[in-house]
C-alpha positions in Angstrom: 13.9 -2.2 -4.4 10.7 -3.7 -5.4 7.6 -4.1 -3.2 4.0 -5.1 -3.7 1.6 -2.7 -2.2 -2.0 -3.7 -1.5 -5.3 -2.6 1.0 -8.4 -2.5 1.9 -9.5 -6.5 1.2 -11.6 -6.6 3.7 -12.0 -10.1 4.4 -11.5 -11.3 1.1 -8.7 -14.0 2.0 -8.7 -15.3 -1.5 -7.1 -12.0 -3.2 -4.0 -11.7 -0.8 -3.8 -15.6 -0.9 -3.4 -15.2 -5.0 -0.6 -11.9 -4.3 1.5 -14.1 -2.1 1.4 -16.9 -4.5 2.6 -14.9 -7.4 5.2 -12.5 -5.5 6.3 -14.4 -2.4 10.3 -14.5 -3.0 10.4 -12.5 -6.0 9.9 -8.9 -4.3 11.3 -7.4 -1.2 8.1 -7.3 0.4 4.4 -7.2 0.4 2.9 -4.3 2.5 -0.8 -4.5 3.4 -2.1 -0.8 4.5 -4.5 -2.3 6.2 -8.4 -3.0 6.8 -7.9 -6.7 6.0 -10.2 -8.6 8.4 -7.4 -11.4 8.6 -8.2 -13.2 11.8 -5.3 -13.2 14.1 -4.0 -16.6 13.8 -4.0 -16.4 10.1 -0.7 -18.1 8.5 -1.3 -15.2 5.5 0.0 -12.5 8.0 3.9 -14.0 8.0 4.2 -13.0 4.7 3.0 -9.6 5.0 4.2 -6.3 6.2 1.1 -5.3 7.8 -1.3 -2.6 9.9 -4.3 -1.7 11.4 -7.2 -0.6 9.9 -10.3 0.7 11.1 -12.0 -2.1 10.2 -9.4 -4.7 11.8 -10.1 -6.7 15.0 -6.4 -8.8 14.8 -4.3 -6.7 17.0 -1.9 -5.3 14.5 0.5 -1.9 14.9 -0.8 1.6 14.0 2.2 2.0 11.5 5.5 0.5 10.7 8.8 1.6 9.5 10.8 -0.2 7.0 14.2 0.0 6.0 14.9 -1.0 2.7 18.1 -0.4 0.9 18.2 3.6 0.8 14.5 3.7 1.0 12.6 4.2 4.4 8.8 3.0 3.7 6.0 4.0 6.5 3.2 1.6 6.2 -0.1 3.0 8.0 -3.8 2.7 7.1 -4.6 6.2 7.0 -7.4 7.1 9.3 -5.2 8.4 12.0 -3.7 10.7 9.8 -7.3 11.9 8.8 -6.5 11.3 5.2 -10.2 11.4 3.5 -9.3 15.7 4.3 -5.7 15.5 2.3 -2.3 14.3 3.3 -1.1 17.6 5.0 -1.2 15.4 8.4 0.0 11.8 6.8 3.1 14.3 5.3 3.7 15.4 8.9 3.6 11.6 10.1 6.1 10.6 7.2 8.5 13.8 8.2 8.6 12.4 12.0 9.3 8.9 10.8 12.0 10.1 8.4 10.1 8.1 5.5 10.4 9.0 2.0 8.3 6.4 1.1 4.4 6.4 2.8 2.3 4.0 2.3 -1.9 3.9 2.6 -4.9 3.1 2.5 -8.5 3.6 3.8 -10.2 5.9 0.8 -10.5 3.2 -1.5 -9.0 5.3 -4.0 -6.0 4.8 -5.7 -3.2 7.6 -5.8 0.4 8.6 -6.2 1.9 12.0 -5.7 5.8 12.9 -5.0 6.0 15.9 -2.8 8.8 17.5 -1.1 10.7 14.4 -1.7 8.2 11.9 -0.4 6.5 9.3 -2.2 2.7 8.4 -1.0 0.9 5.7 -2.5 -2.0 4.7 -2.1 -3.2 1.4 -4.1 -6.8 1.7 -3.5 -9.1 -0.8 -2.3 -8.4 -4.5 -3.8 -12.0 -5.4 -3.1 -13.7 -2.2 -2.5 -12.3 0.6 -5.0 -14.2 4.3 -5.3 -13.3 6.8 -7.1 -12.8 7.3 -10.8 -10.9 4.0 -11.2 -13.9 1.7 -9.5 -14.9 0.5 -12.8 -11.3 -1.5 -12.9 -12.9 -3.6 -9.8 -10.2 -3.5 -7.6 -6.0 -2.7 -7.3 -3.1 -2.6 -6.3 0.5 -1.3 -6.9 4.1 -2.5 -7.6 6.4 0.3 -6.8 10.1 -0.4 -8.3 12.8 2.4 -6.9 16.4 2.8 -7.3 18.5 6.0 -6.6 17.1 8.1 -8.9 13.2 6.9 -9.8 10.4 5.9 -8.3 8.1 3.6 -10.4 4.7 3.0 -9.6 2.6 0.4 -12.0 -0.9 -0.4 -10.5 -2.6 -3.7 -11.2 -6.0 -5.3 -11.7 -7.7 -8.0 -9.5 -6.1 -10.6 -12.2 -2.7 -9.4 -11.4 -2.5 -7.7 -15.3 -1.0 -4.4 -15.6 -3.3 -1.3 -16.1 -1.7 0.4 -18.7 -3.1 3.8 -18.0 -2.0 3.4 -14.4 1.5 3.6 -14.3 3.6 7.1 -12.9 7.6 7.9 -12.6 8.5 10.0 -10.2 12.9 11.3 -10.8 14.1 11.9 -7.1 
């Protein structure tokens, strides 16, 4: 499995437009956590796995569940799962879903921990990052899995690989 993984444009069509163009047919999917701004009639929002944020006016679901392959991705934006105070409740969410793969947004700040068998990643803000990567000007995340890794490589706003920014995770 290979998915793109990106959040937190708000209203910055141009950035998701420029994702879609390079991975459109080459991944299994393109999950936007959210806070995007996309107007609901936008044609961008068929190619995309996508949620609510708190910032969203397009009616969009909460959270989504994703089969892919043995992987079972949740894609939420993060505020209802309070996750600017930790990912105790998101890890709760994920365990009632079944996921082992969670995916998020809304801090702006990018992220990647394995715990109790559960991937969460969080690709921080493609227009908006904070944190101790803001510098980079914005990211997002490729995560590659097969039965026994989990691969995360994060990316710059001109779709280059950030060397630094790349985790494995064995299952």
């Amino acid at each position: 499995m290979r998915i793109v993984v990106v959040s937190d444009n708000h209203g910055d069509r141009q950035i998701i437009d420029k994702l879609v163009n390079k991975y459109e047919g080459k991944v299994d999917g393109i999950f936007h956590c959210g806070d995007s701004e996309f107007v609901a009639d936008d044609p961008l929002i068929s190619k995309l796995y996508i949620v609510a944020g708190n910032m969203d006016s397009a009616t969009f679901a909460d959270d989504l569940v994703k089969q892919i392959g043995t992987q079972t991705i949740l894609l939420t934006h993060g505020h209802l799962q309070n996750v600017n105070s930790g990912l105790l409740t998101l890890q709760l969410f994920a365990r009632s879903k079944q996921a082992n793969v969670v995916l998020f947004g809304h801090t702006h700040q990018l992220g990647v921990v394995q715990t109790n068998g559960i991937l969460f990643l969080n690709p921080g803000s493609i227009t908006y990052p904070r944190g101790q990567y803001a510098a980079i000007g914005g990211t997002y995340a490729v995560l590659t899995s097969d039965d026994q890794m989990n691969h995360v490589q994060y990316y710059d706003r001109e779709l280059q690989p950030i060397d630094k920014l790349q985790f494995t995770f064995t299952k």
